[in-house]
Steps between C-alpha positions, in 0.01 A plus 500: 500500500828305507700577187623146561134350538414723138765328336348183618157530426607627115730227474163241581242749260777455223562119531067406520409714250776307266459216303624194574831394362492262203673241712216482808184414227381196562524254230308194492195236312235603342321167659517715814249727368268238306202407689310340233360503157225703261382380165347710184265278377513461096236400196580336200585770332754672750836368429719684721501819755683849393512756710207424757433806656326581847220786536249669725169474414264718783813424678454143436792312391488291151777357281483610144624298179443559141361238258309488148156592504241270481190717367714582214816562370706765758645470831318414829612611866453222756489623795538164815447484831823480725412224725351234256639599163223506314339729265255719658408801245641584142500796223546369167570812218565457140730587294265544149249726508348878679618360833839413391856679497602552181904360517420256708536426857881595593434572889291449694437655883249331745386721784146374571230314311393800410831673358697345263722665320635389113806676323514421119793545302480820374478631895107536507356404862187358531301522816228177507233417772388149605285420251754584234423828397737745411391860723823720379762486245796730524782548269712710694810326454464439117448889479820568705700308324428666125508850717863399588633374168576144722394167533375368871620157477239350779623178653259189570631576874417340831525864626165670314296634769215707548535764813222711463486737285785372331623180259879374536653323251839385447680603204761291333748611231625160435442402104628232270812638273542183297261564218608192311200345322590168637728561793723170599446275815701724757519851268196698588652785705299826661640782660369777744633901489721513821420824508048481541387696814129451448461169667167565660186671336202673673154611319294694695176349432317819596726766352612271217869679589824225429835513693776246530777451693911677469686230682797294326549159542725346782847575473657209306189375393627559105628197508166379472454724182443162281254336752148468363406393872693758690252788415198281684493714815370406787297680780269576813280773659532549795142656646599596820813747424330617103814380353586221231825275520623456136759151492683453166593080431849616467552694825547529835344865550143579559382845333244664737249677315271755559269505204748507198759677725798324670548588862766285596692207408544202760720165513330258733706318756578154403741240572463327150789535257272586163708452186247699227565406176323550153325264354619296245341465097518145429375264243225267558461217219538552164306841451439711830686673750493559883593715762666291775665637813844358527466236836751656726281849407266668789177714408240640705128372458319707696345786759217506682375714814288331724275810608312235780869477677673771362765319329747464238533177274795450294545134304798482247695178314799493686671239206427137355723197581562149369599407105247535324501703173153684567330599824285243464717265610674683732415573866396892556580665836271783629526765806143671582672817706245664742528864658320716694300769355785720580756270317632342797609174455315194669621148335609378233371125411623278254315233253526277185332419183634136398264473195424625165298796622650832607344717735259648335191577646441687854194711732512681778161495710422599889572109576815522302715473255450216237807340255408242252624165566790362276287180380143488386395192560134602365309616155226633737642719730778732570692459807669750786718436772363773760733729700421591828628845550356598809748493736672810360188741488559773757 
């Protein structure tokens, strides 16, 4: 062959298999993407949505949220259909009683109807059917952490997970160090050990064995040391490669994991100037305190794989405009980032929240991907703008 014509072709092999520079994304609306709306339909007695989740049931999809019981006093699992909203099935488990876990309810992981999972506070998991019963209790964790003269500080984390055989949980050093018995507005201060490597947990649920992760946090990322939000880590599994994508709030880099072990760390291509910044402790009338991200601040929301397309979705805060002195009355601008499955970049598309409401809420079904709406105009449902992501499956 032509050494000339070689040079050629490994020139072209080099250049496709690379990702596209930071300045050819394409950047544009949200309202490109939104083809309509979705509403969770709500009783009287359901407030608000946290952390709606979406599961496969026989490989039938279902939205799950968490309310109080109504048989009794404990927690019940509604579990909605995707299309109408509206309730179709529910497990309701108490928290008094044989059936309960003692400690309370600290986490909880949905896999089915018929496998829910319930970490107290002491680090017991409960395994529960559908009708509420508890079929195995193991205390792995608990036992680990006497065995190791430590203690597992488990995070109420977005990323808890159940791949069987094993539970994930987050772990999260990040405790109050202003013991004052009446701290004032704007003094309560926490503080995380810059040094913690064992950011992710597994229990074998089989074995009963424990193992966490060795991996530091992101270079810099002490600054955040005094940030009681900067340890809420954020994260996807990705089915089709075996490997989880760990995001930090603070960050640009992605931690690949392979169980608790870090392959690889990544920096996905953007053309968005992020400014991360910790968050701020500030008073809030005459006796409490909050944590407020400064409004020129970025932090990153979320990560999702979309296993139907075989993509990547990244949404962070890029910063908050206007006057005002709380984010409620300032405007909050938004980029939801999407990637290949392979991390190469595909757009980049812009969109604001003009009202009191953050972004709070989000799903991620075979139709789509689902953000809350900034104003609810309604005490009876719960409503979505829907994302249309199918022009960037494969």
């Amino acid at each position: 062959m032509n050494k000339t014509y070689s040079y050629l072709l490994i020139l072209i092999i080099i250049f496709s298999c690379s990702p596209a520079p930071s300045e050819k994304i394409y950047q544009g609306k949200l309202e490109e993407l939104i083809v309509g709306d979705f509403s969770l339909h709500l009783d009287s007695l359901t407030k608000g949505i946290y952390n709606p989740r979406v599961i496969k049931d026989s490989n039938k999809e279902l939205i799950l949220t968490t309310k109080a019981a109504d048989k009794f006093k404990g927690w019940a699992f509604i579990f909605s259909d995707p299309k109408t909203g509206m309730e179709v099935d529910r497990v309701e488990i108490p928290t008094e009683g044989p059936q309960s876990m003692k400690g309370g309810i600290f986490i909880n992981i949905v896999k089915s109807k018929n496998q829910i999972f319930l970490i107290n506070q002491y680090g017991d998991i409960g395994e529960y059917d559908r009708d509420g019963i508890q079929v195995r209790l193991v205390s792995a964790i608990k036992d680990f952490s006497k065995s190791n003269e430590i203690e597992i500080p488990i995070a109420r984390s977005k990323i808890s997970d159940f791949r069987a055989p094993f539970i994930q949980l987050g772990l999260n050093p990040n405790s109050i160090i202003n013991w004052k018995d009446r701290p004032g507005p704007g003094e309560m201060r926490s503080e995380f050990q810059t040094d913690f490597k064992e950011w992710i947990l597994f229990v074998n649920l089989e074995t009963q064995e424990v193992s966490t992760s060795n991996f530091s946090i992101p270079t810099g990322y002490e600054l955040f040391k005094n940030d009681f939000t900067a340890t809420a880590l954020v994260g996807a599994f990705d089915s089709k490669r075996d490997l989880y994508y760990l995001g930090w709030p603070g960050s640009n880099e992605i931690y690949v994991l392979d169980g608790v072990d870090l392959v690889k760390k990544i920096t996905p291509s953007s053309r968005v100037q992020f400014n991360f910044l910790p968050t701020e402790v500030i008073p809030w009338g005459n006796n409490f305190t909050v944590w407020a991200l400064p409004k020129e601040a970025s932090t990153n929301l979320f990560l999702m794989y979309d296993e139907d397309k075989d993509l990547i979705l990244k949404c962070s805060k890029i910063n908050e405009s206007e006057v005002g002195e709380t984010n409620f009355e300032r405007t909050k601008h938004y980029v939801l980032s999407i990637y290949s499955g392979d991390w190469d970049p595909l757009g980049e598309y812009f969109f604001d929240f003009e009202s009191e409401l953050d972004l709070e809420n989000w799903l991620l079904t075979s139709e789509g991907l689902f953000i809350n709406k900034p104003e609810q105009k309604s005490e009876d449902e719960y409503e979505f703008y829907k994302i249309d992501l199918s022009r960037f499956k494969n």
